[in-house]
KOLVEX-574699 format. One record per residue: residue in one letter; chain; x, y, z of N, C-alpha, C, O in turn. Coordinates in pm, whole numbers, plus 32768, in hexadecimal, padded with zeros to 4 digits. Layout:
BEGIN
 resn chain  n_u  n_v  n_w ca_u ca_v ca_w  c_u  c_v  c_w  o_u  o_v  o_w
    A     A    X    Y    Z    X    Y    Z    X    Y    Z    X    Y    Z
...
END
This chain:
BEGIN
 resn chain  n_u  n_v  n_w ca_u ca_v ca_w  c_u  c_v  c_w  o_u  o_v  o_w
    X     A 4CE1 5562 4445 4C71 5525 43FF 4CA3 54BA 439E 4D07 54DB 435D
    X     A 4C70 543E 4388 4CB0 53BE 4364 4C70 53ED 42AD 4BFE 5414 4295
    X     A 4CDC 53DB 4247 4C81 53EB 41C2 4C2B 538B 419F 4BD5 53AD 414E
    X     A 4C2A 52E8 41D7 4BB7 5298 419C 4B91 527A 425C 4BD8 5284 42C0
    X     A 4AF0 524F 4246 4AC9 51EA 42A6 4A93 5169 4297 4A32 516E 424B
    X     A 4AA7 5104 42BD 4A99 508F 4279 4A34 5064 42FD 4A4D 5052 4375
    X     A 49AF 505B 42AA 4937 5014 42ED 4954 4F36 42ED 4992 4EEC 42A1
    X     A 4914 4F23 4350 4953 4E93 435C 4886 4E6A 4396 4881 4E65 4411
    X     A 483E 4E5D 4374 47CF 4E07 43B5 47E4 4D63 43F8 480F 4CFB 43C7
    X     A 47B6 4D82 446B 47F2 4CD2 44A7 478B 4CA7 4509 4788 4CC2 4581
    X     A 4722 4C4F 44B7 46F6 4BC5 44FE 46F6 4B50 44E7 46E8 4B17 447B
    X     A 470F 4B11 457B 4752 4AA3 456A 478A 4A69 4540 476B 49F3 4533
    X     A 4830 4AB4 44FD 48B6 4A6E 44B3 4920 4A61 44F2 4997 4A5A 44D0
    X     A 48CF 4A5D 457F 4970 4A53 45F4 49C5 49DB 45A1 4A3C 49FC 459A
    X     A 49B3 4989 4579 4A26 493A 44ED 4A7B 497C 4491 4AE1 494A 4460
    X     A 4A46 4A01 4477 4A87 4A57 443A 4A97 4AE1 4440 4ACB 4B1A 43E1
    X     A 4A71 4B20 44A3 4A82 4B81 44BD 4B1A 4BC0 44DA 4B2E 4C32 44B0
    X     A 4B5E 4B95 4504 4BEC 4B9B 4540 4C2F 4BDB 44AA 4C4D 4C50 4495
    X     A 4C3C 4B58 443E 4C57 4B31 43CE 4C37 4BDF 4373 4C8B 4C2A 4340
    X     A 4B9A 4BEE 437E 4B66 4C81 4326 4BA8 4CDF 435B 4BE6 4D23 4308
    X     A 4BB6 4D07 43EA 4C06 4D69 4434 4C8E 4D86 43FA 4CB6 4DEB 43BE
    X     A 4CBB 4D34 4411 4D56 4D41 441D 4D68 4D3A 4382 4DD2 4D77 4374
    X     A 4D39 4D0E 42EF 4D58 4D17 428E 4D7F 4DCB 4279 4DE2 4E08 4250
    X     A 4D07 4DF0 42A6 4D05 4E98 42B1 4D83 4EE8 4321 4DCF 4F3B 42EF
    X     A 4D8C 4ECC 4395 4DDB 4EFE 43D8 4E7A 4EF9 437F 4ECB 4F56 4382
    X     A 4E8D 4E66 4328 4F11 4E40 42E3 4F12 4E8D 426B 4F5F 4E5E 4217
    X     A 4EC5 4F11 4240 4EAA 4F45 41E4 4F51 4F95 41C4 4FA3 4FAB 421D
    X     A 4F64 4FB6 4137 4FE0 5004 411B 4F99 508E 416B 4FAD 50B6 41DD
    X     A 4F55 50B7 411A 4EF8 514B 4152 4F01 5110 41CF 4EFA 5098 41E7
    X     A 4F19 518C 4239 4F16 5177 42DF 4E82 51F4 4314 4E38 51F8 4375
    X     A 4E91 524F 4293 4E44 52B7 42CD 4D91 5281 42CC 4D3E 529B 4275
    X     A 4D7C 5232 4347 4D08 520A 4329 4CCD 51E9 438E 4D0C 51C3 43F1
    X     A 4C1E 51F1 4388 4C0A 51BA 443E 4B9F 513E 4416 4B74 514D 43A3
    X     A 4B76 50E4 444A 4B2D 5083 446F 4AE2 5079 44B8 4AF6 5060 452F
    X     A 4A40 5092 4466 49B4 507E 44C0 4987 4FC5 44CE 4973 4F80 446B
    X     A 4982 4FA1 4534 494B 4F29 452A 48DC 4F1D 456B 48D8 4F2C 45E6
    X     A 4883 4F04 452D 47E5 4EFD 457E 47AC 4E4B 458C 47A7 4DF8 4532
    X     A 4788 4E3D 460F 47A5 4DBD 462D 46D6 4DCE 465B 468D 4DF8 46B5
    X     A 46CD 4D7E 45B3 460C 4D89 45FE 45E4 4D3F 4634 45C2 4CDB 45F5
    X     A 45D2 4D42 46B5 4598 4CD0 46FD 45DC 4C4E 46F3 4597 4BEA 46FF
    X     A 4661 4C42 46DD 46A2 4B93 46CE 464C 4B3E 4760 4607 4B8A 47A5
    X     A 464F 4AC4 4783 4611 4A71 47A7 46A4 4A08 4790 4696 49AF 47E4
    X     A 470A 49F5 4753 47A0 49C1 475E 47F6 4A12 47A5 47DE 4A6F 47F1
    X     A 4863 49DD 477F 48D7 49FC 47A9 4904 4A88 4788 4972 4AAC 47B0
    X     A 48B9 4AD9 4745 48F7 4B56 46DB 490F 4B9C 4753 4989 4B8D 474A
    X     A 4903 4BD7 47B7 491B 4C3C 47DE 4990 4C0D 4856 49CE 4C62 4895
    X     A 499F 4B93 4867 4A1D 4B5F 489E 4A77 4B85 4859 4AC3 4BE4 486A
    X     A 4A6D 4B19 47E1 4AFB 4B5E 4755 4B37 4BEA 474A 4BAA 4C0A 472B
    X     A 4AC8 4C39 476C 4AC2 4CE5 4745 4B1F 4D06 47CA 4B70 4D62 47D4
    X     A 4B04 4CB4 481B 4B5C 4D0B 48A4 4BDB 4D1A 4888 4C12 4D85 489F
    X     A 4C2C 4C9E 4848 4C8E 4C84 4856 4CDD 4CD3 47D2 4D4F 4CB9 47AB
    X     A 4C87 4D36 479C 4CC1 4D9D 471B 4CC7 4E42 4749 4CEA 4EA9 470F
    X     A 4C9B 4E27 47B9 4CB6 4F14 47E6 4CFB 4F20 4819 4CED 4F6B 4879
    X     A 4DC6 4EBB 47F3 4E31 4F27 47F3 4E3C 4F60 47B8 4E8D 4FB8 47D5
    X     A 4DF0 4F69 4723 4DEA 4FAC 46B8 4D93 504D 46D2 4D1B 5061 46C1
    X     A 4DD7 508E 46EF 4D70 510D 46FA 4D0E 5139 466C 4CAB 517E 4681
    X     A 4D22 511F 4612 4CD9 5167 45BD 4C4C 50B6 45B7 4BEB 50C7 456D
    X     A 4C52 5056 45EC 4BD4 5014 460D 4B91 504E 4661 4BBB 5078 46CE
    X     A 4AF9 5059 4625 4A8E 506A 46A1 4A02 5023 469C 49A1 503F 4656
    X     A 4A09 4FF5 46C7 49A6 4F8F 46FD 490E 4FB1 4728 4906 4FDE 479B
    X     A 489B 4FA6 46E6 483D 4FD8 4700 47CC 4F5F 4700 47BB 4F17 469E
    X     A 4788 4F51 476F 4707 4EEB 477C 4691 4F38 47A3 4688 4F9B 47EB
    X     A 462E 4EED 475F 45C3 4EF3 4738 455A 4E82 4743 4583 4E0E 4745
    X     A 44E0 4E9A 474A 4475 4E1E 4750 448E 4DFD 46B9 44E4 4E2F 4671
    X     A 4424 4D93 4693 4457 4D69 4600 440D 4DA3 45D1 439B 4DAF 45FC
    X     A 443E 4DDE 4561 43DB 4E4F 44DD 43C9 4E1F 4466 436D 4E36 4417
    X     A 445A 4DB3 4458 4464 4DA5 43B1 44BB 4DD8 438A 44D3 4E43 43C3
    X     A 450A 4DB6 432C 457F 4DE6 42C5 459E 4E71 42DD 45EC 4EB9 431A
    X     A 4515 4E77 4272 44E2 4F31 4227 4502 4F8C 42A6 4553 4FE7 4294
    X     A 44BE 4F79 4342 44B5 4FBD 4371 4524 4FBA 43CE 453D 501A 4416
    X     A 4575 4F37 43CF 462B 4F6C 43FB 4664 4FAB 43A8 46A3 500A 43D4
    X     A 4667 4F97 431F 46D5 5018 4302 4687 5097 42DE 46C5 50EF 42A2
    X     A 460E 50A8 42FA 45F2 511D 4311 461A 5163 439A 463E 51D8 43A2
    X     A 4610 510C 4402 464C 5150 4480 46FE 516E 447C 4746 51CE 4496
    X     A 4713 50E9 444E 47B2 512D 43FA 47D3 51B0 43E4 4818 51FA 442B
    X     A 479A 51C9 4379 477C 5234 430C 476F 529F 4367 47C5 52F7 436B
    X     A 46F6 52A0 43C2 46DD 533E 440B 4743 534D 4461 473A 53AA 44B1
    X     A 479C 530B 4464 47F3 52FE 44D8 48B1 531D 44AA 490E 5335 44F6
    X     A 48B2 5313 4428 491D 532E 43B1 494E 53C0 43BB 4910 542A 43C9
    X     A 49C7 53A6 43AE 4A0B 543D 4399 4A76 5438 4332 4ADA 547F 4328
    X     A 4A54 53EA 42F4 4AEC 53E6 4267 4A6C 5403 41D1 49F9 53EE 41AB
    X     A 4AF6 5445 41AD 4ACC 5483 4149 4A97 5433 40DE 4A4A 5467 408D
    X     A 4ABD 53A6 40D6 4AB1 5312 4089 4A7D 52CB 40C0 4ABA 52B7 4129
    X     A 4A00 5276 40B6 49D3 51F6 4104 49C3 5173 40B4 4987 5158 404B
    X     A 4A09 512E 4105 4A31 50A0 40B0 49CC 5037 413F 49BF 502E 41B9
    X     A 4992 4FF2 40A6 496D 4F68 4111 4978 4EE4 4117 498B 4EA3 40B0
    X     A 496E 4EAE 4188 49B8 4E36 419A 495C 4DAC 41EA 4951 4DA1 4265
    X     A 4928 4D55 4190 48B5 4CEE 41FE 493E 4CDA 4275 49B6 4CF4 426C
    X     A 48EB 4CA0 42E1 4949 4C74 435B 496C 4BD1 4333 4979 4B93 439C
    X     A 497F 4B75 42B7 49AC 4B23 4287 4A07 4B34 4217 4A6F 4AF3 421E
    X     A 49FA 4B6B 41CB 4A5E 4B96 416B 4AED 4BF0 4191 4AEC 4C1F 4202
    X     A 4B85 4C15 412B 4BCA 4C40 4152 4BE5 4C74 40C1 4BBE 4C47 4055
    X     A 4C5E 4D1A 40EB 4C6F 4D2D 40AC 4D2C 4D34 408C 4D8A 4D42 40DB
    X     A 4D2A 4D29 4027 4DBA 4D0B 3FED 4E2B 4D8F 4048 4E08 4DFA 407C
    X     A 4E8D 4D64 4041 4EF8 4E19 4093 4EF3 4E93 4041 4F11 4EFF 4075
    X     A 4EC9 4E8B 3FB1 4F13 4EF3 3F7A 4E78 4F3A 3F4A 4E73 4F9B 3EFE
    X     A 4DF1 4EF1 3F8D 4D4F 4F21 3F48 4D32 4FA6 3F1E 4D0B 4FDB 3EB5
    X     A 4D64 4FE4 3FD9 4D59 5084 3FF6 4DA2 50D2 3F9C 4D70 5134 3F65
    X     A 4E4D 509B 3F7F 4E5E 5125 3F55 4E40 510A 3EC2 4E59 5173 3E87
    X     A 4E1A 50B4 3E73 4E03 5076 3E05 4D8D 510E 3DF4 4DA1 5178 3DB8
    X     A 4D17 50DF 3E42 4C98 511B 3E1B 4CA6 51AE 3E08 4C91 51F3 3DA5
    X     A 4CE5 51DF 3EC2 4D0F 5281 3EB1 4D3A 52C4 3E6B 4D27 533D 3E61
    X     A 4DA8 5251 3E04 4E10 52BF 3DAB 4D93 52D6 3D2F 4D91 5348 3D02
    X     A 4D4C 5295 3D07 4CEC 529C 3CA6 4C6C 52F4 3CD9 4C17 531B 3C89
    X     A 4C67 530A 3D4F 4BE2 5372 3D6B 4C3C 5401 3D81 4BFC 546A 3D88
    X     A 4CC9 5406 3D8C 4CF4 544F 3DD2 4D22 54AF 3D12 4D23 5529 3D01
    X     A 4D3B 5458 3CBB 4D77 547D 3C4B 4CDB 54A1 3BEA 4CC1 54F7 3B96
    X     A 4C95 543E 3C1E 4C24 5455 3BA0 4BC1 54B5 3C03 4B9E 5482 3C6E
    X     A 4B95 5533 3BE6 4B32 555E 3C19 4AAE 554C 3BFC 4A4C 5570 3C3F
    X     A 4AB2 5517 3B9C 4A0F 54FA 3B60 49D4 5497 3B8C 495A 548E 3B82
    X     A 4A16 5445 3BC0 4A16 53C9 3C10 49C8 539D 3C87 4A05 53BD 3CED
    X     A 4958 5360 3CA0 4912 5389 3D35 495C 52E6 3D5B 49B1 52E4 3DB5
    X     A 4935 525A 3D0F 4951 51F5 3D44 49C5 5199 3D0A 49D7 5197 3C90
    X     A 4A12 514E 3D5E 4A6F 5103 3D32 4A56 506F 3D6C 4A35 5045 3DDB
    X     A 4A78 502A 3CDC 4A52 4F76 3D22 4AC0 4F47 3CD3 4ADF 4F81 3C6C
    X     A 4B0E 4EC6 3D05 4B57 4E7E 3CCF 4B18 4DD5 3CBD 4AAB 4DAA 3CE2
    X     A 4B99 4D81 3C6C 4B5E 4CF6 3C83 4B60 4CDF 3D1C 4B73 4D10 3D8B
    X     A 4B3B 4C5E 3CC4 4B3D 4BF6 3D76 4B64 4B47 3D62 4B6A 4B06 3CFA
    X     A 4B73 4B2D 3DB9 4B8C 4AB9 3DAF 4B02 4A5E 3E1A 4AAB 4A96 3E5C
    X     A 4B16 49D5 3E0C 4AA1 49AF 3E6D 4AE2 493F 3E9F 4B14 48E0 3E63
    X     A 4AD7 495E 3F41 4B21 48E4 3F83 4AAD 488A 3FFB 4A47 48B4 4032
    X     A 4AE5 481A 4002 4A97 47CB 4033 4AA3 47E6 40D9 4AE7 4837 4119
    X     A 4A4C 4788 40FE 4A31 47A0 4197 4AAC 47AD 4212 4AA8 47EB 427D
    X     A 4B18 475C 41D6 4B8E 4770 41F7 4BE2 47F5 41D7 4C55 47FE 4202
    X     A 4BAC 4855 418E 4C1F 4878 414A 4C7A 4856 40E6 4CE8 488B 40D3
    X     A 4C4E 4807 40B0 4C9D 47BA 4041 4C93 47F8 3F96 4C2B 47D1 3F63
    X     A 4CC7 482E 3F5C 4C8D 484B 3EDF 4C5B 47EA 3EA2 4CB0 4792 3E94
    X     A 4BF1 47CC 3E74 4BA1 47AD 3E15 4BD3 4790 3D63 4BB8 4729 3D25
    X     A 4C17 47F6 3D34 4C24 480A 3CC4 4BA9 486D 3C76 4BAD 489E 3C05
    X     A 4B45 4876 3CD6 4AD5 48AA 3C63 4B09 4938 3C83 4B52 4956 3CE1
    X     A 4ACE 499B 3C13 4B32 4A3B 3BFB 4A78 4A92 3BC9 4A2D 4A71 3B6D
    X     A 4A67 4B06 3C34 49FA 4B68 3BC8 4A25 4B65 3B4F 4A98 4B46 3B2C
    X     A 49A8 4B90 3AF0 49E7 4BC0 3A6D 4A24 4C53 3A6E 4A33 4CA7 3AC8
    X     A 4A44 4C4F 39D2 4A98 4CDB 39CE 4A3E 4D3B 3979 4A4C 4D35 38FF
    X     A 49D1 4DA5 39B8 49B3 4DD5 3970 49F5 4E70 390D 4A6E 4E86 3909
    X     A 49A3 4EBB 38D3 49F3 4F3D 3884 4A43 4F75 3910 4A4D 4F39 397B
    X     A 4A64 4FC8 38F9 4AD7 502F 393B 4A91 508F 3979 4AA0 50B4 39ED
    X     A 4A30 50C3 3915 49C9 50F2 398B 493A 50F9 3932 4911 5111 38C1
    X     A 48FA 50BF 39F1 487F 5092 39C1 47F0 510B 39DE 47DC 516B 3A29
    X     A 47A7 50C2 3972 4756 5125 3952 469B 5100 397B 466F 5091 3960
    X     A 4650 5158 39B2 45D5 5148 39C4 45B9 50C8 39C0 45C1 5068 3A0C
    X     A 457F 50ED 390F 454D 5056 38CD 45AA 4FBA 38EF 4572 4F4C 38E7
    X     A 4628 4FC8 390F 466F 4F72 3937 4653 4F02 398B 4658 4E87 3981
    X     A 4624 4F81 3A10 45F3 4F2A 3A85 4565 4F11 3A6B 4547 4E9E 3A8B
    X     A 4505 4F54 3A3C 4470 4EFE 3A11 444D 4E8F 3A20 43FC 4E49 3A5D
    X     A 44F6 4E89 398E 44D4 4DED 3981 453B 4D82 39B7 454A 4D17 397E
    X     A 457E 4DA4 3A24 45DB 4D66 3A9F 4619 4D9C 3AE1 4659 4DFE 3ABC
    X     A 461D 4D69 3B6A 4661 4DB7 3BC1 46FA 4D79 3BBC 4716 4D0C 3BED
    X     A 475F 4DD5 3B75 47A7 4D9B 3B28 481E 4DBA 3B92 4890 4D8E 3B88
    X     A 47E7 4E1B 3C09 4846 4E6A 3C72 4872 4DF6 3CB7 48E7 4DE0 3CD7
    X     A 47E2 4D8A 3CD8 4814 4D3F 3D2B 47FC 4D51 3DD5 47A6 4DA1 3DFA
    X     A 4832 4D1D 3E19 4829 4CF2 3EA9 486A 4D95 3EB1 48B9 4DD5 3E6B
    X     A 47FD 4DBA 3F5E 4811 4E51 3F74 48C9 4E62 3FAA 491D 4EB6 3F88
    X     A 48D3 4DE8 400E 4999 4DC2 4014 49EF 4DFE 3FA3 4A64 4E22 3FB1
    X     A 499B 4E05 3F1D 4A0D 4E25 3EAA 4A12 4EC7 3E9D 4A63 4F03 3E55
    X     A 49AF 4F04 3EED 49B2 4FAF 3EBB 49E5 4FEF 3F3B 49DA 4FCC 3FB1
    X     A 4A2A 506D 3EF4 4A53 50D5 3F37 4A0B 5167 3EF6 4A16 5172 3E7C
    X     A 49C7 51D3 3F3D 496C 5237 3EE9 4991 52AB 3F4B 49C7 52A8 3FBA
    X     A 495E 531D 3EF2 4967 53AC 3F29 4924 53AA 3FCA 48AE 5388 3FC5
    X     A 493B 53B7 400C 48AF 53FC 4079 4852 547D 4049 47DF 548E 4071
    X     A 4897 54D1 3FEF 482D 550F 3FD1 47D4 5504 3F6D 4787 5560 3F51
    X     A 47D6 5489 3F2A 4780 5445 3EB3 4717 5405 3F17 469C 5406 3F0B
    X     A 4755 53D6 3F6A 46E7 5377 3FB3 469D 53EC 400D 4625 53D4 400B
    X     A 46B4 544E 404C 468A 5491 408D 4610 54B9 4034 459F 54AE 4063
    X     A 4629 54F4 3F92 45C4 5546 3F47 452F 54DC 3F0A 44C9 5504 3ED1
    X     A 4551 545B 3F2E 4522 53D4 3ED7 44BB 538C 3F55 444C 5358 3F4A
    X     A 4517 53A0 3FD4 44CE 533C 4032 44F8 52B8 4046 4525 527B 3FE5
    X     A 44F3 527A 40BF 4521 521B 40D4 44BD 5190 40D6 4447 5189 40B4
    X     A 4530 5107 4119 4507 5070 40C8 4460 50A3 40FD 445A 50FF 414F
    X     A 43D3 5060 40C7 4362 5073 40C6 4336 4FDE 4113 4324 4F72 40DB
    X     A 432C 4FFF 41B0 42E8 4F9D 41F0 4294 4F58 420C 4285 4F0E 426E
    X     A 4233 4F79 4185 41C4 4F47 414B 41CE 4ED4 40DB 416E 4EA5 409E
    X     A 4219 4EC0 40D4 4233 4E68 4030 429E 4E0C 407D 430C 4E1C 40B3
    X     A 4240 4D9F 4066 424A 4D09 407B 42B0 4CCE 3FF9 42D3 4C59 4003
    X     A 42D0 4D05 3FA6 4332 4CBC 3F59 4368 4D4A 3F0D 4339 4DB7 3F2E
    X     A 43DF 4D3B 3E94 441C 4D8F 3E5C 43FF 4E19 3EAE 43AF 4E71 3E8D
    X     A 444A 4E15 3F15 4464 4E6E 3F44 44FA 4EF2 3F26 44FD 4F6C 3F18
    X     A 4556 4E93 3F27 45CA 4EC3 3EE3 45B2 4F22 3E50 45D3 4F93 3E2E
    X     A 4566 4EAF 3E0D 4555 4EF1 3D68 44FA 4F72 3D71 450D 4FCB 3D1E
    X     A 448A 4F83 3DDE 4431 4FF2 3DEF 449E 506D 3DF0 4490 50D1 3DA9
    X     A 451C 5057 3E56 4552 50D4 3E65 4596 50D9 3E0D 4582 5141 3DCF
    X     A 45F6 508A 3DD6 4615 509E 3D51 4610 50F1 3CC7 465E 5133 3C82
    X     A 4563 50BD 3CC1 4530 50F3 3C61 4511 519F 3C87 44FB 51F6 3C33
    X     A 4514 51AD 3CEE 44E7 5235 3D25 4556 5298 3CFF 454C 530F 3CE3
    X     A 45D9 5237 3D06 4662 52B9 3D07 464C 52BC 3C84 4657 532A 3C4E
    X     A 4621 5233 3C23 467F 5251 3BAC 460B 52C1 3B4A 461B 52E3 3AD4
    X     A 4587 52ED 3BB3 4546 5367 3B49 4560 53FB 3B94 4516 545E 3B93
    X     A 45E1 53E8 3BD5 45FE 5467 3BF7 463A 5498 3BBA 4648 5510 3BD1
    X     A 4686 5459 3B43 46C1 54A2 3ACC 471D 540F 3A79 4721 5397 3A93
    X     A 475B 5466 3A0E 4746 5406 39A6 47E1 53BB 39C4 4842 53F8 39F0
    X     A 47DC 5330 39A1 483A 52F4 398B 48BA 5327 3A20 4931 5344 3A19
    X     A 486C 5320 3A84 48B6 5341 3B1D 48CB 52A9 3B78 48D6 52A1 3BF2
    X     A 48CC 522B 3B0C 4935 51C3 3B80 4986 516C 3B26 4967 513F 3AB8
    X     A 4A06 515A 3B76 4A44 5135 3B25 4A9A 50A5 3B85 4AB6 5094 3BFB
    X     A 4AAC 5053 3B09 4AF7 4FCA 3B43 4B63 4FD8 3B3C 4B8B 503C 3B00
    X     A 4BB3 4F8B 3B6D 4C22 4F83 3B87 4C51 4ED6 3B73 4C41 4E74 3BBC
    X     A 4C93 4EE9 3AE5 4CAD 4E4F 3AD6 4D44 4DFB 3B2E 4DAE 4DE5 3AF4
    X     A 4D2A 4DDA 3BBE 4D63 4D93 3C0C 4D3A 4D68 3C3D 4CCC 4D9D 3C4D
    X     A 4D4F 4CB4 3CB2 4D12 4CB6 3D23 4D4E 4CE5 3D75 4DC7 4CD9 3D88
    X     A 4CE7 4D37 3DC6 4CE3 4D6B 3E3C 4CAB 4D53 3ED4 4CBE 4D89 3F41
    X     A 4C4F 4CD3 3E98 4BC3 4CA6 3F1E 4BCE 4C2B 3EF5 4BE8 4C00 3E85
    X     A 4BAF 4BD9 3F85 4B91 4B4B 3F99 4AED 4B42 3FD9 4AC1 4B7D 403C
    X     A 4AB7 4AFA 3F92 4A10 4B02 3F93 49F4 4A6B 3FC4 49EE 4A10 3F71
    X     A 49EC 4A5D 4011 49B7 49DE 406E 4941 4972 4043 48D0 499A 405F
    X     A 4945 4931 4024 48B4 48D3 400F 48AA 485D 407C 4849 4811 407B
END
C-alpha cells in the first residue's frame, strides 16, 4: 500500500502533462502511486499519458468531462495511500515536496493538512519571480475567511481520513472550490494545518 496518492486532474494540458507526471514520479519519497484522470481531453493529453506507464505506480483513468471537482473526486474514490496530495495536470512539484509534507503529518498528529510556498511560472516554465505569501505557521479558521491563504490545490498534501470525515471537492460550486474544502477541514478541529515555509510547487499561469 503506497503511503501518499497523488491525484493529477487532466484536461487538455497535453503541453504539460508529461512535465506534472514525472515531477511526481522524480519524487525523493518513492512510496507512492499516481491517479491521473484524463476528463474528456479533446488534445493531445492522452497521447502524452501513453508514453508515462513504464512507471508502474501511474494509472491512468478516462472519463467523459465532469470538471475539476469531479476528477479528483474520482481520484479520491480510487486512492489507497494513507496521504493525498494534489496536483493540476499543469503545474509541478519540486523533488523533495512528498517527503517535506509526510515528515510533518507523520511527526505532527494533530495535523489533518499540509501546504507549502510556491512559486509561479510562466507558460514556458520559466520562473516568473512572483512567490505566494508566507502566512502564520499554522493557520487558523478565521484565517481562511478572510483568504485562501493555502493557495492553489497543487500546494496541499492532507490526511485521507480528514477528507474522508469532511467530504469531498463540491461539484456544484462554480468558483472557490478549493477554499470550500478547506474551510471544511479547518472546523474539524482547532489549529489542524500547517505551512511549511519552503518552495515546494511550481504554479503555472
Amino acid at each position: 500500500r503506497p503511503i501518499l496518492s497523488v491525484i493529477i486532474p487532466a484536461y487538455n494540458v497535453g503541453n504539460y502533462i508529461s512535465e506534472a507526471v514525472l515531477s511526481v514520479t522524480r519524487q525523493t519519497l518513492i512510496e507512492l502511486e499516481i491517479i491521473v484522470v484524463d476528463d474528456g481531453s479533446t488534445d493531445n493529453t492522452k497521447r502524452a499519458l501513453e508514453h508515462l506507464d513504464c512507471d508502474q505506480r501511474v494509472k491512468v483513468i478516462s472519463q467523459s468531462n465532469l470538471g475539476t471537482s469531479q476528477s479528483r473526486n474520482t481520484g479520491l474514490c480510487l486512492a489507497r495511500g494513507q496521504y493525498i496530495g494534489f496536483l493540476d495536470g499543469d503545474d509541478r512539484w519540486h523533488p523533495t515536496k512528498a517527503a517535506r509534507h509526510i515528515e510533518v503529518l507523520e511527526h505532527l498528529e494533530n495535523i489533518d493538512l499540509t501546504f507549502s510556498r510556491y512559486r509561479i511560472i510562466d507558460d514556458a516554465g520559466n520562473d516568473t519571480g512572483r512567490r505566494s505569501k508566507t502566512p502564520p505557521k499554522r493557520v487558523k479558521l478565521e484565517d481562511l475567511i478572510k483568504e485562501n491563504i493555502v493557495g492553489t490545490a497543487s500546494n496541499v498534501i492532507v490526511r485521507k481520513e480528514a477528507l474522508d470525515k469532511v467530504g469531498y471537492f463540491d461539484p456544484n460550486l462554480k468558483a472557490a472550490v478549493d477554499l470550500d474544502l478547506w474551510i471544511r477541514l479547518a472546523e474539524l478541529r482547532n489549529n489542524n494545518m500547517h505551512f511549511i515555509d519552503e518552495i515546494l510547487t511550481d504554479y503555472r499561469l
